[in-house]
Structure formats: C-alpha cells, structure tokens
C-alpha positions, 0 to 999 in steps of 0.5 A: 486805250488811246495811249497806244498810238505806235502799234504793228499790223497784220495785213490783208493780202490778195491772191488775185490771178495774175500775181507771183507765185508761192514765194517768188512773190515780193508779198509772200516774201514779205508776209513771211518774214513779218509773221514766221509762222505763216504758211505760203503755198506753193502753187498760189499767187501772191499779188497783193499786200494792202497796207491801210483801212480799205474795207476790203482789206482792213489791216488786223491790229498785232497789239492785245491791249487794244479793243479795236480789232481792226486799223479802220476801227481805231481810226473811227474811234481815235480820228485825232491819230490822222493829225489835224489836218488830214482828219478835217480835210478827208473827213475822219478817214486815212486817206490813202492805201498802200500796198506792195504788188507782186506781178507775174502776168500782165494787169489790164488796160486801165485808167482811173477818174479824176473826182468828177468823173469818178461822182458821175460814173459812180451816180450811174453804174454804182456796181463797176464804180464803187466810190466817187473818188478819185484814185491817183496812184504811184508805183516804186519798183523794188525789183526790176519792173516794167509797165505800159504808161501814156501815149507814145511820141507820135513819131513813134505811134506813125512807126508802127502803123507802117511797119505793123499792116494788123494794126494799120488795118484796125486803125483805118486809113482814115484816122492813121492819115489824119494822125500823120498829117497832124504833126507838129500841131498839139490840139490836132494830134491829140484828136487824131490819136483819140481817133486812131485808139478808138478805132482800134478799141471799137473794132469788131471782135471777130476782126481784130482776132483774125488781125491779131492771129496774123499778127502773132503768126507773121512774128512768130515765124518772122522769129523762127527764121531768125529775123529781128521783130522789134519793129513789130515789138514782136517779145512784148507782143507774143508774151501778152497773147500768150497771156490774153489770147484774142485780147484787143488790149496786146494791140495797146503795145503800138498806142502806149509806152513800154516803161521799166523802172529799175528799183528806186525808180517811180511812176505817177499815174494821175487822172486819165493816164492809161496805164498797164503793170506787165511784170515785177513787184512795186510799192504802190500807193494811191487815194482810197478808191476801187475806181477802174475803167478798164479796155483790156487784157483782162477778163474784168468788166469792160468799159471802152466807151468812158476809157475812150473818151476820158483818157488824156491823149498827150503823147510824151517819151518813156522816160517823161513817165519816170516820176523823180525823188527828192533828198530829204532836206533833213535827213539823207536817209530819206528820199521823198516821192512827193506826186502832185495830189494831197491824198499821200505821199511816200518816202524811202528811208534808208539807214546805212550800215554804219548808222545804229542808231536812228529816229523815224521824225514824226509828221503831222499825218497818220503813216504806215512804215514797211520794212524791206530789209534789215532788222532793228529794234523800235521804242516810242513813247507811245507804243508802251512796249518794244516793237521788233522790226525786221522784213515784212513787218508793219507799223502804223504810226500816229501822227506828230509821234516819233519812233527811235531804231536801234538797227541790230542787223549788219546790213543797210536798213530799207523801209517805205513809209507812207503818210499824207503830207498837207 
C-alpha cells in the first residue's frame, strides 16, 4: 500500500548497563510519552532509543493498513520513499541511525574506522567488526552532557605527566621526553603523542593497577585533607574507578578532552577520533555501522593494537570539539548540523509559542522526525489520516512529502529530524 508514505514508528530500545535508570532516562521518558501504555521499570536501564532500519533495531510500523511490519520492510519494498538520490548512492538502504542516549556510566574508549579500515578489520575479524562501513557519528545534547573527544593540547598532556608521577610512570621517561621536546613541531608531536598513548595502553596489567591504586589512594586522601585535585583531574578520575575499577581506560582522562555540551550544543566524531560518553542524554546519529575499536572502560571486546595505530593523533582545545549549527536560511525555526560526511544530517526545529500553524518542508531524502516536546496535530496528503504528535512520538517521512502541524499545546515545539541530504 504505497499511498501511505507519512507514517509513526514504534522503536526498538536498548537496555544496555550503563544507561539511566527507570524514568531518569531521556528514552524512557520519551517511550512513554509516545505510547502511554508502555510500562518502564524502575530498577532497569534505559540506554537507547534506535530510530531507523538497523536490523538489530528495525523500528515497528504504527500504521494497520500497511502490510509491512517493519521500517526496513518497507524500504525494501518502497526504495523510492529514500528519494532518488539517497537510493542510488546507498544502495537501496536508509543510510543513517538515529538514535537518543540515555547515559549514566561512562561508554568505552573508542573510535570508529573510516570505509578502509572498516573493509579491512571487517575481511579479518568479521565476529568484532560486523559490516565494512564506516560509522561517523554526531551527538546533540538534550541535557547537560559530557564526554571525552580527541587528543588534549599538548601543553595540557606535559601537564599532567608532571603533576600525575602514575601516569608519568606508565608513559616512560622516554616517550614523555620525546613528547616535551616535540613542541612546536605538528609531525613530531603527533608521533610522540602515539608513543606516549601506546605506552600507556600497552602496559602490563599488573602495573598499571598498582599505578592506578596509587593514583586513586594519593587523590582520595589528597581530597579528604581538603586539598585541591584538580591537577590530578581528581572528580573525573575517581568517578570512572569507581565505575571500571582496575580499568587502563581512567588513564584516558590525562590523553583525551573532557567536553560538556550544553543542550543544542553538538560533537562530531569523524573517523579516528577517540572518544568516550561520560554522562547525560543526547540525540546521536550516525552511518548504519556496528563498527567499534575499543581500548577501555568496558567490559567489551578489546582491541589496543588497531585503536593504537589507527587514531588520529592531532591534539586541539575543548572547545575546537564543539561542532556549530547553522539558521536555516528558509526557515528560523530550524537550526541545521550539517557534519562533513554524506550519510545524514540533522536538524533542530523548533516552533515558538506564538506560531500554530507550521509546514515540515519536504527533502529529497527519507527523514525520521522526533518530537521532544509540545504537541500538535499532523496531516499530510500521504499519511491518509491524522497523526497526533506529542513527546516521544515518531514519524517517518517519505522523501520530497511535506507534513502541515497544527501546534495545539501552549508551549514552544522541539522536534530533531534526521535526513541525508545529498
């Protein structure tokens, strides 16, 4: 029933370990508001909501006069809906995932391959790299949210290594020299900080625990006699031990960026970026990859080797992370995050109070539209019926359609949509 082609979702959502519990989390939250009779538990966690065709999280179809059960069902049969464009450069598939993360404990060490590297670790260890894509991502903070990204200003790296004797020791004498005498020379620092980060990675188990015991001992006490710690990062450090007791990765703190987003706010995680969630709840989304390399603070597969030698090694400020949006030309409602892959891209659209009345332009992509908050009511010549929009509900929209709101709450609209805009 191809008529149809503006319809809501019920999505998949992941209740891994390290995501907000019962209706703390951002998903629960959102889960309920967009199917009332859903029942959240209190003790569980609520990590994440996958908004898309990924087959380990194929979103249901909330429409009865389709055949097709699920959103990846419906593209198989209807590729047209991608738009023209998106279905001959991807090949008949949605391109992207989107998702909303709920988190409460540190996600690990990670980055993600580019296409490359992704069809070569693929090829060789299908059973930890599932796909030979690429996975891009880009995260937008809904509430306060903070993550490690890329490799500190080395300045800020030499720091450390003199005011932090544990990490000193792992990192050698060698390779922290080499470091320090690399300044003001891009090439060399970057070889010296792969030095230093695989020295560190590499280091005997047993050693880095006794350093690391020290470490946390030497802070903890350093704290209870009322001194300041923050030249040992003392919070940070003590909060992920106290997540991943014994874990090489709380050592990361002194390598990598400790970024907060405030909400709005964006990070964009290209190829080879090392990069950690640490707490609070985002809109992510990202290439329809499952391909991690991970190097701590998880109990995961661990693979320091191809993390080691694959990372981009180019150290920049906090605040360089911090990906900007842009007006939308057309519209002042919608703020665009636009990163510099093909696969998606995001926008924010927000609708004052004052404005009842407003049009969801069409795109010449398939798009997956989020509401956050407000309510409205949708029609669109290609829904058939009205879709009654309010947080946490879902829609997906066919390429090149446009949906008309009619905002029935008294407050402002927030609603995230993702499309792929060639």
């Amino acid at each position: 029933m191809e008529e149809v082609r503006v319809f809501p979702l019920t999505c998949a959502v992941q209740n891994y370990a390290w995501g907000k519990i019962g209706l703390d989390s951002e998903v629960a939250k959102l889960v309920v508001g967009g199917d009332p009779v859903a029942v959240i538990e209190e003790g569980k966690p609520y990590a994440e909501l996958w908004m898309g065709a990924h087959p380990k999280g194929d979103a249901q179809i909330k429409d009865n006069r389709i055949a097709q059960t699920t959103l990846g069902q419906w593209i198989a049969h209807f590729p047209a809906c991608l738009g023209s464009k998106v279905k001959d450069t991807f090949q008949g598939q949605l391109p992207f995932l989107f998702k909303v993360l709920s988190v409460n404990t540190a996600l690990s060490i990670q980055a993600h391959p580019n296409r490359d590297l992704a069809a070569r670790l693929h090829a060789q260890f299908p059973e930890h790299y599932p796909d030979n894509n690429h996975k891009p991502e880009m995260a937008i903070a809904l509430t306060r949210f903070q993550g490690l990204c890329g490799f500190r200003p080395v300045e800020e790296i030499l720091g450390f290594l003199k005011c932090v004797p544990e990490f000193h020791a792992l990192v050698g004498n060698e390779a922290a020299e080499e470091l320090r005498c690399s300044v003001g020379d891009a090439v060399r620092t970057s070889q010296a900080l792969k030095k230093c980060f695989t020295r560190l990675m590499n280091c005997e188990k047993k050693v880095f625990v006794d350093q690391l015991n020290m470490l946390v001992k030497r802070v903890t006490d350093e704290g209870a006699a009322g001194k300041e710690t923050s030249s040992s990062n003392g919070d940070l450090l003590l909060r992920l031990h106290s997540q991943y007791p014994g874990d090489i990765g709380c050592f990361s703190i002194y390598f990598l960026n400790y970024v907060v987003l405030e909400p709005g706010q964006a990070m964009f995680l290209g190829a080879n970026e090392p990069h950690a969630y640490l707490y609070g709840d985002c809109i992510e989304c990202m290439a329809c990859s499952d391909n991690t390399v991970r190097a701590g603070l998880t109990p995961k597969y661990i693979d320091v080797n191809t993390l080691c030698e694959m990372l981009s090694y180019s150290p920049a400020s906090a605040s360089s992370k911090i990906f900007p949006s842009v007006q939308d030309a057309a519209d002042p409602c919608v703020s665009l995050y636009d990163p510099p892959v093909p696969d998606f891209t995001v926008m924010r659209i927000q609708i004052p109070a004052s404005v009842k009345q407003y049009t969801v332009a069409p795109v010449d992509s398939a798009s997956i539209l989020l509401v956050i908050e407000g309510e409205a009511t949708a029609t669109s010549a290609a829904a058939l019926s009205d879709v009654s929009l309010r947080q946490g509900t879902v829609l997906f929209v066919s390429a090149n359609e446009c949906v008309s709101l009619h905002v029935t709450s008294p407050t402002r609209m927030t609603m995230f949509r993702a499309c792929c805009l060639l």
